[in-house]
N, C-alpha and C positions, 0 to 999 in steps of 0.2 A: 711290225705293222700288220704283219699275218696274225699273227694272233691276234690283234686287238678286232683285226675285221672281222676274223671269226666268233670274237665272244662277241660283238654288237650284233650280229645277225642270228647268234645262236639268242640272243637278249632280246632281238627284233620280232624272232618267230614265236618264241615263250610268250611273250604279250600278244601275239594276234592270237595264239593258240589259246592262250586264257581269256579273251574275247569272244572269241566263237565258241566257246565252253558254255561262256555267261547268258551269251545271245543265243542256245539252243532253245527248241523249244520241240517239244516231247506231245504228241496229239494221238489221239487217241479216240477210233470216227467208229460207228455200229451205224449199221444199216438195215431198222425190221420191215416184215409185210409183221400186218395183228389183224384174225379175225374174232368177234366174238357178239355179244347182245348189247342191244341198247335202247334205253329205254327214256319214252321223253315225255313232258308235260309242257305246255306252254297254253295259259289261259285266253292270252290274247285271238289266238288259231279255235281253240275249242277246250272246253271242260274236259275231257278223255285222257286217259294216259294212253297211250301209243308204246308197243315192244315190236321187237325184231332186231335184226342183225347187220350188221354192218363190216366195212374194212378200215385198217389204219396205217398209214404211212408214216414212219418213225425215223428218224435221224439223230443223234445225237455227237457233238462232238467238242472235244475237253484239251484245250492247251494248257501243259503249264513247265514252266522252265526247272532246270534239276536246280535244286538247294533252293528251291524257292515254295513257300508254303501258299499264297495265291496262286488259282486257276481259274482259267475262264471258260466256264458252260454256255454251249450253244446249241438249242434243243426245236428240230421242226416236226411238227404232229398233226397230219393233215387226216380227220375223217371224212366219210361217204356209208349216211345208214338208210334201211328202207324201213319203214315200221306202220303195223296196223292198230286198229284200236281192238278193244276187246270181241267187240259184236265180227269182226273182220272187213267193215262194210265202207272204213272209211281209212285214207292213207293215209301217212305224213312221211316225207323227203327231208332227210337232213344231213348236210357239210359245211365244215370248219376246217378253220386252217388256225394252229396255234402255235405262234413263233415264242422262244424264250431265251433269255438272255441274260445272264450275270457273273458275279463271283464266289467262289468257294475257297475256303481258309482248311485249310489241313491239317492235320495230328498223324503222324506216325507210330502205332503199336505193335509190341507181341514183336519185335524185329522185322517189323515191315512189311507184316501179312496181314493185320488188321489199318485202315486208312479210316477215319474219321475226316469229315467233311463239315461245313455249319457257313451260312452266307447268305444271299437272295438273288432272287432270280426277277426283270419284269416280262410280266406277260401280254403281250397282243394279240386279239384273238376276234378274227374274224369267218363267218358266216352265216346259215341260213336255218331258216324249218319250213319248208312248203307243203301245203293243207292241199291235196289233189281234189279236195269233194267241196271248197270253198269258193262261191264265185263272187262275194265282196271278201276282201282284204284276203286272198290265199294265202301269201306268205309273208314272214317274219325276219327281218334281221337282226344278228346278234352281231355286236361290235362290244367289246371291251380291251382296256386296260389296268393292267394288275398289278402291284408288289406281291410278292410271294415271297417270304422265309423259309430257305429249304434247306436238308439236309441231305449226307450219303454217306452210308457205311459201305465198305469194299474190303473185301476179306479173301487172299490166296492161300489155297492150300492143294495138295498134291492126292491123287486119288487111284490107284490104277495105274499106276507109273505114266499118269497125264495130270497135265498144269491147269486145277479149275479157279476160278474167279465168281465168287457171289455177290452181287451189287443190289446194293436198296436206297432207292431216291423216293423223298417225300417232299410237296412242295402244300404251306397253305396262305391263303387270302392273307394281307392286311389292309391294304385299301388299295383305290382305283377308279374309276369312270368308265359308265358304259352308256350304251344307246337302250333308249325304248322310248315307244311310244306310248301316249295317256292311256286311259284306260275309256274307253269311246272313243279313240280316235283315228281317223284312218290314215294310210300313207300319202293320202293324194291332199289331206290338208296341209300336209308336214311338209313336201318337196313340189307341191306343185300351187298351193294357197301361200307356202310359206309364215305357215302361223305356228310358230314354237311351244310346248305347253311342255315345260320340266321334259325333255326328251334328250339333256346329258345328266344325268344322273351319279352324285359321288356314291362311293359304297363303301361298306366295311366288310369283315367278316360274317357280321351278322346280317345285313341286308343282304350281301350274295359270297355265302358260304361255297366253298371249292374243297377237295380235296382228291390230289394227283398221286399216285405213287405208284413205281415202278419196280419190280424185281427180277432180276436177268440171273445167268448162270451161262458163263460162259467157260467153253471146253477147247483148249488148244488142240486142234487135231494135225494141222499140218504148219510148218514155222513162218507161212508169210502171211497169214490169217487164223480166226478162231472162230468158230463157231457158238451162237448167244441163243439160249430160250427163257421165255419171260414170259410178265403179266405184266398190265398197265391196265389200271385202272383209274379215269377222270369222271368226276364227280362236281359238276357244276350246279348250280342253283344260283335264285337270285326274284326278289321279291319288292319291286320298284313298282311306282306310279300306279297300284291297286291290280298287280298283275302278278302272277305267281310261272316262271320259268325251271324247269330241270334236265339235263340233258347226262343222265350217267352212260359212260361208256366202259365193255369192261372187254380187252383185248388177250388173247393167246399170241404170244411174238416167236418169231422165228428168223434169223437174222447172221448176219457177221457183223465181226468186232475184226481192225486193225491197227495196228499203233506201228507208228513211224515217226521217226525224227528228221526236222529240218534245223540246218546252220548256216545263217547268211553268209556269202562270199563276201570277201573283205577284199579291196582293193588296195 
């Protein structure tokens, strides 16, 4: 009777132990400041292009379970730019917030030091452009949503007798919905007349072309964190209702990377 109680609990614990195996889930969270140039055009505000510099808040964060080739990308990128026009005489104010969301399909190469990636991502992405020298219609809201096809190549290798990690994320348009207004129209017919004129607009890649991509480098220096530097560079545009929009932003990252595993308690 001893023995059999102990092979059923040694058979009992085997099966929860290979449950909380299956139900791990392996995440892996970076956290940057990005400062760099940004450079904007929005016809609706004024003909001018507008440059100057701005900050970026970046988050990224990647769950995915051991022996399992789906993961899921969870990416928040909040800028704050200040920009003038050329003559210096006139301002523009611009922040975004762009959340992203999806899944990535994996390939394992090279014994595990090259990682290929391929999936989509959608995008929401909310904010503004404020015209400081404008006193009919100052500022502009951007509102859209996106599909994005992205990819990620991730490659370790040892340097220096330290553990680096190379990561490159590329995400582009395939369609989506955004806000704009007509082209003569102002915001107080829109929300306060309530007279709608084409102001959700579908899009393709070709009406409002994007392109995001991201390169880190990240350098294990001490074992409960690693240290990430990078670029990011977003590239939006978008040419709706006779109005010509672009907001490139091109970011320096500096940041941490940490990865930890969680396994649910099993009762």
């Amino acid at each position: 009777m001893r023995t059999k109680a102990l092979l059923l609990a040694l058979i009992a614990y085997t099966t929860l132990l290979a449950q909380s195996i299956d139900s791990q889930k392996v995440i892996t969270r970076s956290t940057m400041l990005g400062f760099g140039s940004t450079n904007i055009l929005d016809t609706y505000l004024s003909a001018e292009h507008f440059k100057g510099s701005g900050l970026s808040f970046v988050t990224t964060i990647e769950r995915q379970r051991p022996d399992r080739r789906w993961s899921t990308l969870t990416e928040h990128e909040a800028n704050l730019s200040a920009t003038k026009d050329r003559a210096k005489t006139q301002q523009e104010l611009e922040g975004a917030y762009n959340f992203y969301w999806g899944k990535l399909y994996s390939w394992q190469l090279f014994d595990n030091s090259l990682k290929l990636q391929a999936g989509g991502l959608v995008n929401a992405s909310l904010g503004f452009i404020y015209n400081t020298s404008n006193s009919n219609n100052p500022a502009q809201a951007r509102a859209h949503l996106n599909i994005m096809p992205t990819g990620v190549a991730t490659y370790k290798f040892n340097l220096w007798r330290k553990q680096f990690t190379a990561r490159y994320e590329v995400a582009l348009p395939l369609c989506g919905i955004m806000f704009s207004p007509n082209y003569g129209q102002s915001y107080y017919e829109i929300f306060s007349l309530g007279n709608y004129d084409h102001n959700v607009v579908p899009t393709t890649f070709i009406s409002a072309p994007e392109w995001r991509q991201m390169l880190t480098l990240d350098v294990r220096l001490w074992k409960s964190g690693t240290l990430r530097v990078g670029y990011l560079g977003n590239m939006q545009q978008a040419k709706v209702n006779n109005l010509r929009q672009h907001v490139y932003t091109h970011r320096l990252l500096i940041g941490f990377t940490k990865q930890f595993s969680i396994i649910p308690c099993s009762l």
